[in-house]
N, C-alpha and C positions, 0 to 999 in steps of 0.2 A: 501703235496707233489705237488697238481699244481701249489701251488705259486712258488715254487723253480722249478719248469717245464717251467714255463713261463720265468722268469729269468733268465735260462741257455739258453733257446732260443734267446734272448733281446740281453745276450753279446754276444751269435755266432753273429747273425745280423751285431751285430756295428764293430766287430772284424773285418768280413768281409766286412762291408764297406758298407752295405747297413745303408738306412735309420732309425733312430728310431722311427722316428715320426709315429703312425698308428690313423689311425683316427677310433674310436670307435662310432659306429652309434648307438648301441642302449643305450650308453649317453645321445648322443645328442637326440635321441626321445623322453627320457623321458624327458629332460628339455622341451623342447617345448611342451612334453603333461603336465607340468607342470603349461605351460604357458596357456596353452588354457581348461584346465580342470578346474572347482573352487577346493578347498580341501573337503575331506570328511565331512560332517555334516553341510555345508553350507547355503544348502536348507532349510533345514527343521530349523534352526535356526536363531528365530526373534529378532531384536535390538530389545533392551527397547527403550521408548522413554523419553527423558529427561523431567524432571517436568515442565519446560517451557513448552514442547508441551506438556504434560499433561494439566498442565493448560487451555493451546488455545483449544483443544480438547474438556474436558466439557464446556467450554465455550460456545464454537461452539453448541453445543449440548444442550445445556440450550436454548440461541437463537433458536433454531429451533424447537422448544417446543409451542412457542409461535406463532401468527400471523403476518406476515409481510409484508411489502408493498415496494413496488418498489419505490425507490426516488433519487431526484435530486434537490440538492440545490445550487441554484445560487444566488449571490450579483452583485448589480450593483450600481454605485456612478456616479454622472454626478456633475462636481465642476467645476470651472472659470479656475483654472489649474492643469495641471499634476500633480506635485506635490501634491496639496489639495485631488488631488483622490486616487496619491497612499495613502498619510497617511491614510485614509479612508477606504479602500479597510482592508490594514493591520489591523486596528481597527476592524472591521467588522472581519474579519478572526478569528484575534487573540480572539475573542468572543466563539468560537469553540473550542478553546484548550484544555478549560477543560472537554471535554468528551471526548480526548484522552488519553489513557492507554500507557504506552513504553511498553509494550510485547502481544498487545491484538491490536484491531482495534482503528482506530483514523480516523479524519479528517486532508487533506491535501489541498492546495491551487492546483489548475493546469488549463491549459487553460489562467492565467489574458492576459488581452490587455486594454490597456487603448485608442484601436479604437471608436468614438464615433459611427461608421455605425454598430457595433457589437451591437446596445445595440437595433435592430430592431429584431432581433433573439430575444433578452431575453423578447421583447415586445411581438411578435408572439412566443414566447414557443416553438421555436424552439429545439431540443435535439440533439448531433451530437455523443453519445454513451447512454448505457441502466443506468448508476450511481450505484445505489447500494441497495440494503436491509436493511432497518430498523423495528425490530421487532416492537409490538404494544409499548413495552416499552420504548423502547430509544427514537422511534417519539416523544411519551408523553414528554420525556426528553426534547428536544427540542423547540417545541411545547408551554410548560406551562413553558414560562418564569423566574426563579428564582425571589425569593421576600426577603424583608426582614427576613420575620418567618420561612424561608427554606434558612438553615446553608450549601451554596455553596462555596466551596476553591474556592482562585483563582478572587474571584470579590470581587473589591474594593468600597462600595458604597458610593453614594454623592447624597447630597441633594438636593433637586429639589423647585420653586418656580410656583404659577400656575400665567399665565400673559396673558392680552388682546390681540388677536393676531396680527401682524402687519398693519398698518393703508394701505402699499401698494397691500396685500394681494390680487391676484386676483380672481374674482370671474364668473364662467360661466353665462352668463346671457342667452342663446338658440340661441343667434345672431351668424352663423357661421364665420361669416367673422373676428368678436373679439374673439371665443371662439378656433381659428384655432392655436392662437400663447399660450397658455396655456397649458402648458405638466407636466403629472405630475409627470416629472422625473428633474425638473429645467429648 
């Protein structure tokens, strides 16, 4: 009965010439409390986290199990040309790769310059941020160099020969005035 109430008031309205348009406010409240409310059980209900971040999680959590130490590793190349250094630089890097994971931590390149007055910083151990956390294990990683009888992806070995070292070789003798041009970065 009030719907047909309301109805027969709508066509009086228009009959008469008024408007039909009524603007209904408590609509409109509720859409905007709509808008500014979350839905019911929102709160209290937690995403799963997908197995990726499952994964990264014990992970995380495994490392932190362990001992760790603040670190910061830097390479530095000093060669006759640009060129010679970036290849160098990149060799050197790319040495790192493979103790990088794609869904877990890695090592990244940041900071290069191939400025040669940058390389009085890496002489004075200069640091211009705090680097990173390496449990006792991964240092070790790093650290104890890969060999033959430790099956590491990723390195290509090649044979080495042992030789007399260069006949121009120089050598400190305590005399500072020759011993000033000797560095032992090239």
């Amino acid at each position: 009965m009030i719907g047909i109430k309301k109805s027969d008031e709508w066509v009086k309205k228009i009959k008469a010439g008024k408007k039909a348009f009524k603007i209904d406010w408590k609509y409109i409240l509720r859409i905007l409390e709509a808008l500014w409310i979350p839905p019911e059980g929102s709160e209290n209900a937690k995403k799963e986290p997908s197995d990726r971040d499952k994964t990264r999680i014990s992970k995380a959590e495994e490392k932190a199990t362990k001992l760790g130490y603040q670190v910061k590793i830097r390479l530095a190349y000093l060669g006759e040309d640009e060129n010679t250094a970036r290849l160098q630089i990149q060799a050197l890097t790319g040495t790192f790769k493979q103790f990088n994971s794609t869904n877990l931590n890695g090592f990244k390149s940041s900071n290069s310059s191939l400025d040669k007055d940058k390389i009085r910083d890496f002489q004075s151990r200069i640091f211009f941020d705090n680097g990173y956390i390496l449990n006792i294990q991964e240092l070790a990683s790093i650290w104890h160099l890969p060999h033959t009888n430790v099956e590491t992806p990723n390195i290509v070995w090649a044979s080495s020969k042992t030789a007399e070292p260069p006949s121009k070789l120089p050598i400190i003798t305590g005399d500072r005035a020759h011993d000033e041009n000797i560095s032992a970065f090239g």
